[in-house]
TINU-254041 format. One record per residue (C-alpha): residue number from 1; residue in three letters; z, x, y. Coordinates in steps of 0.2 Angstrom, whole numbers, padded with zeros to 4 digits. Each point is the difference from the previous one (the first is absolute). Layout:
N
REC   i  aa     z     x     y
REC NUM ala     Z     X     Y
...
***
This chain:
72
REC   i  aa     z     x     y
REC   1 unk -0771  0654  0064
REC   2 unk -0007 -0017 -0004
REC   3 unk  0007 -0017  0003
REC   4 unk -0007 -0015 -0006
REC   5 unk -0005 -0010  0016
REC   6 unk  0015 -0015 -0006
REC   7 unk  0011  0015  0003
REC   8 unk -0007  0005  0017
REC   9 unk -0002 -0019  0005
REC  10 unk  0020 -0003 -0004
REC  11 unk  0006  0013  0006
REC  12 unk -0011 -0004  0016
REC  13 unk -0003  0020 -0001
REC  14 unk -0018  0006  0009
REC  15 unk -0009  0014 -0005
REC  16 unk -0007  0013  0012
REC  17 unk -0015  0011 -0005
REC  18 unk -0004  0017  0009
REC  19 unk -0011  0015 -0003
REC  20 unk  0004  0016  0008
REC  21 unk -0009  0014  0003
REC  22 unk -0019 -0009 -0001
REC  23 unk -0010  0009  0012
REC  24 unk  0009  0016 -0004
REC  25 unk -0003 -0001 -0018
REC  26 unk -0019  0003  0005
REC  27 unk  0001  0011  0010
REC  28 unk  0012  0012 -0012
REC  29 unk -0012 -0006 -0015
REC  30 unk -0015  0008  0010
REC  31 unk  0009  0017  0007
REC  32 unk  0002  0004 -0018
REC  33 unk -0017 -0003 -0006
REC  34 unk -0005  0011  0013
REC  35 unk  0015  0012 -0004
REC  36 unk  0007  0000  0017
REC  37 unk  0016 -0006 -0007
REC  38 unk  0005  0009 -0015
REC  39 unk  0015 -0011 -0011
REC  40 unk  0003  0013 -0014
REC  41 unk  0014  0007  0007
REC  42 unk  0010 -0018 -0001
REC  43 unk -0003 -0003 -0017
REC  44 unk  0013  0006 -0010
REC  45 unk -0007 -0006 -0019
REC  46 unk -0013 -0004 -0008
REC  47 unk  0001 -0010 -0017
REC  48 unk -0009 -0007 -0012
REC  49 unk -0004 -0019  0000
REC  50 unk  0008 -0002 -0019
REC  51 unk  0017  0008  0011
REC  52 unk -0001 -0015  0013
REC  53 unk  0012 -0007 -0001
REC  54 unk  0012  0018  0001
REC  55 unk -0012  0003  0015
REC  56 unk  0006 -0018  0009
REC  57 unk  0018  0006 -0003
REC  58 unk -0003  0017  0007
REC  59 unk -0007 -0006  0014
REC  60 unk  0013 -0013  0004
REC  61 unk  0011  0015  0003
REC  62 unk  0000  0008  0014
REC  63 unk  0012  0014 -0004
REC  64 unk -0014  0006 -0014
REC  65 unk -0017 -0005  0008
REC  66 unk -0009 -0004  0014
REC  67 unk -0017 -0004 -0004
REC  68 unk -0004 -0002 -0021
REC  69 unk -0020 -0002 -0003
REC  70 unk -0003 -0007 -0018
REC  71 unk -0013  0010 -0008
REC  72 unk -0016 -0010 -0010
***
């Protein structure tokens, strides 16, 4: 969501920026290039980029996915 800085002034609102898993990320990045980690067994589909937008959807529900990789 984006507000226009009027809004946020206004509404005297303040935003909070966070960014979770940042050292994790490397190191999950780097177990899987060294296939120590091996993700396939979460990835649920696979679909092409011209079916994005169905992939986003898909993904967004949980009872139907848990991880969907869009294909190039």
């Amino acid at each position: 969501m984006t507000l226009p800085m009027q809004a946020m002034t206004a509404k005297e609102l303040q935003l909070k920026g966070s960014f979770r898993f940042h050292a994790e990320f490397f190191t999950a990045v780097e177990m899987m290039r060294a296939r120590r980690l091996d993700v396939r067994p979460l990835i649920t589909h696979a679909m092409g980029i011209d079916d994005a937008v169905q992939a986003f959807e898909r993904a967004g529900d949980r009872t139907q996915a848990i991880k969907v990789n869009i294909t190039f």
